[in-house]
C-alpha positions in Angstrom: 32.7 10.0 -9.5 30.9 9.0 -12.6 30.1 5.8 -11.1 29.1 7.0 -7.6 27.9 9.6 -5.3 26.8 9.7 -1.6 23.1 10.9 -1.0 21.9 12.3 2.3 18.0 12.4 2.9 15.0 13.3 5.2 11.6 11.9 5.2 8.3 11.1 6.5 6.6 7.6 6.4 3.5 6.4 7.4 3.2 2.1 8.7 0.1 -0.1 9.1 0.2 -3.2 11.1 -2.6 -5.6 11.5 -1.7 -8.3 13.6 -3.8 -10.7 15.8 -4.0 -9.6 19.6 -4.8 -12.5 22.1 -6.4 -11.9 25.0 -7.5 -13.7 28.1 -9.8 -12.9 30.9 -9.4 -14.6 34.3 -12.4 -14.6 37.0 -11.4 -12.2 39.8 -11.9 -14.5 42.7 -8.9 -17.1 41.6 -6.9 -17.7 38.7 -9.7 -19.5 36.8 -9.2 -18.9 32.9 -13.0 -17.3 32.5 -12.4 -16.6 28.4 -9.5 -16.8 26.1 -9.6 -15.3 22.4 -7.8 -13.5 20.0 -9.2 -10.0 17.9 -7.7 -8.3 14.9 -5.8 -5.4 16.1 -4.4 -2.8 13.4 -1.2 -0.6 14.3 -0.9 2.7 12.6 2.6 4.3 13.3 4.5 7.3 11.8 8.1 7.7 11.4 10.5 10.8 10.3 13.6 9.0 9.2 17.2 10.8 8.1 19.5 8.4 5.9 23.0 8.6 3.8 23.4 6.3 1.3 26.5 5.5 -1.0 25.1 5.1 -4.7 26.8 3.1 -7.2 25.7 3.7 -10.4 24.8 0.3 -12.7 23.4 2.2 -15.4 27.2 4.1 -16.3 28.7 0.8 -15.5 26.6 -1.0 -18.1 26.4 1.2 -20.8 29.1 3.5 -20.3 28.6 7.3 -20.1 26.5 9.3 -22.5 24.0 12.5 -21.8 21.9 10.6 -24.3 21.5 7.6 -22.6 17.5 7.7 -21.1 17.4 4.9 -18.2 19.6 5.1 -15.3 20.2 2.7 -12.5 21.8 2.3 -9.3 22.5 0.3 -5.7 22.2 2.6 -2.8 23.0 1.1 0.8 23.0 2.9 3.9 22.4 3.6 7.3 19.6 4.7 8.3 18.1 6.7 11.6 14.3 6.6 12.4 12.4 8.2 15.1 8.7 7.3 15.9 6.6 9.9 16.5 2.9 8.4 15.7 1.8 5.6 17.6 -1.8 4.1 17.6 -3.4 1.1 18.0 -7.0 -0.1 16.9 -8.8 -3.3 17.8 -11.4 -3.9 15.9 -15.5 -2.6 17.1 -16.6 -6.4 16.1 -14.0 -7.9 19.3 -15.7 -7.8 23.0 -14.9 -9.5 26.2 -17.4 -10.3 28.6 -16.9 -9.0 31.8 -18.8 -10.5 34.5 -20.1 -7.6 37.2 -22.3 -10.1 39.7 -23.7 -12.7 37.9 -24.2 -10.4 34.5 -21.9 -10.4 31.8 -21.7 -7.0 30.4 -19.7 -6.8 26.6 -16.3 -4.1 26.8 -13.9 -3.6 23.7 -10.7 -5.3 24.8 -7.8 -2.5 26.2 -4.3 -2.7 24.2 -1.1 -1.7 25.5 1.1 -0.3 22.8 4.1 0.7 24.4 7.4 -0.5 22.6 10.6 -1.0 23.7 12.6 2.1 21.9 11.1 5.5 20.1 14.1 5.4 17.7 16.3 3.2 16.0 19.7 2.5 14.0 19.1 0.8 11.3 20.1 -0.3 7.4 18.3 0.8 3.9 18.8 -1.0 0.6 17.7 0.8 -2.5 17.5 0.3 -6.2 17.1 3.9 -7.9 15.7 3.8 -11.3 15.6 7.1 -13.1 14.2 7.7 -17.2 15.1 10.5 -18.6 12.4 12.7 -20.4 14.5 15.8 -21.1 17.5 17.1 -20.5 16.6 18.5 -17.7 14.1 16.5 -15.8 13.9 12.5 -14.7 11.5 10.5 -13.7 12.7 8.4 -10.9 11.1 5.0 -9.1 12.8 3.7 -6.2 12.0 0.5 -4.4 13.6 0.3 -0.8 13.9 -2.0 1.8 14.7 -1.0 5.3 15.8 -3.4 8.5 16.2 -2.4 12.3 16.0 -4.4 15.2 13.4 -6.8 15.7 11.4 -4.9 18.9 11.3 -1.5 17.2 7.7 -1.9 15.5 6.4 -5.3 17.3 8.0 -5.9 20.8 5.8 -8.7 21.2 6.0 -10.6 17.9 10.0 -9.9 17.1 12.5 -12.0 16.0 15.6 -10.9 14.4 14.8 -8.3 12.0 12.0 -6.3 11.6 11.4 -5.5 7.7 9.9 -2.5 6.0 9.3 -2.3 2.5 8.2 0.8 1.0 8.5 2.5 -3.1 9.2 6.1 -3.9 8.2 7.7 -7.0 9.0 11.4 -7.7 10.7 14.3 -10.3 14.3 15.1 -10.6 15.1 18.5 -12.1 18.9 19.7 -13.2 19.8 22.9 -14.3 
């Protein structure tokens, strides 16, 4: 309709985490806490994501129809499916535990387990498209986005409720 559309899309997004990882070392002969800190610890994840969205149209609502009319914009809200397929995790080089061999402490780089509770989840996008028009055929278009799944799917250990991704796509639009 003139006032909205459905759009169906495929992409690729990239995800940084840094978080604080605490860690504690207990002696081997007993329960004894031997050291207990925290180091920086940096997630890097990748994501191919397929989402529909309905799109209603605010621009055409506002200022009515016209092909001369240059800004556009709209409300898009969808789901949205996303499937992890990059998964790494960094601690920091500066981080060491000591870990006592004998009586000698020698320094290792703390050991991270990454695994997560799901690969994939089902999840909800919110968008706001804006588009300017710089000829009749071609836009330019801006789109900030906000996505939400379930609170475990980046962070098992630090969920609650929803986890939160913001992102911003800018691109080209071309009509014939």
């Amino acid at each position: 309709t003139p006032y909205s559309g459905v759009r169906v899309m495929a992409d690729y997004s990239q995800l940084s985490n840094r978080d604080i990882y605490r860690y504690t070392q207990k002696m081997i002969a007993g329960n004894n806490v031997l050291l207990s800190d925290t180091a920086l610890c940096t997630g890097k994840y990748g994501f191919v994501n397929l989402s529909a969205d309905y799109v209603f149209d605010l621009g055409t609502l506002l200022q009515g129809y016209s092909e001369h009319n240059r800004w556009d914009v709209a409300l898009a809200i969808g789901p949205v499916y996303s499937q992890r397929v990059r998964k790494k995790a960094v601690i920091s080089k500066d981080e060491m535990l000591w870990e006592f061999r004998g009586d000698h402490p020698v320094a290792t780089v703390p050991e991270v387990d990454h695994s997560r509770v799901s690969e994939h989840a089902l999840g909800v996008q919110l968008g706001i498209p804006v588009g300017y028009r710089i000829n009749p055929h071609l836009d330019v278009l801006f789109e900030p986005r906000a996505r939400f799944f379930p609170g475990d799917y980046i962070d098992q250990a630090h969920s609650r409720g929803l986890t939160k991704i913001l992102m911003a796509q800018l691109g080209l639009r071309y009509t014939l």
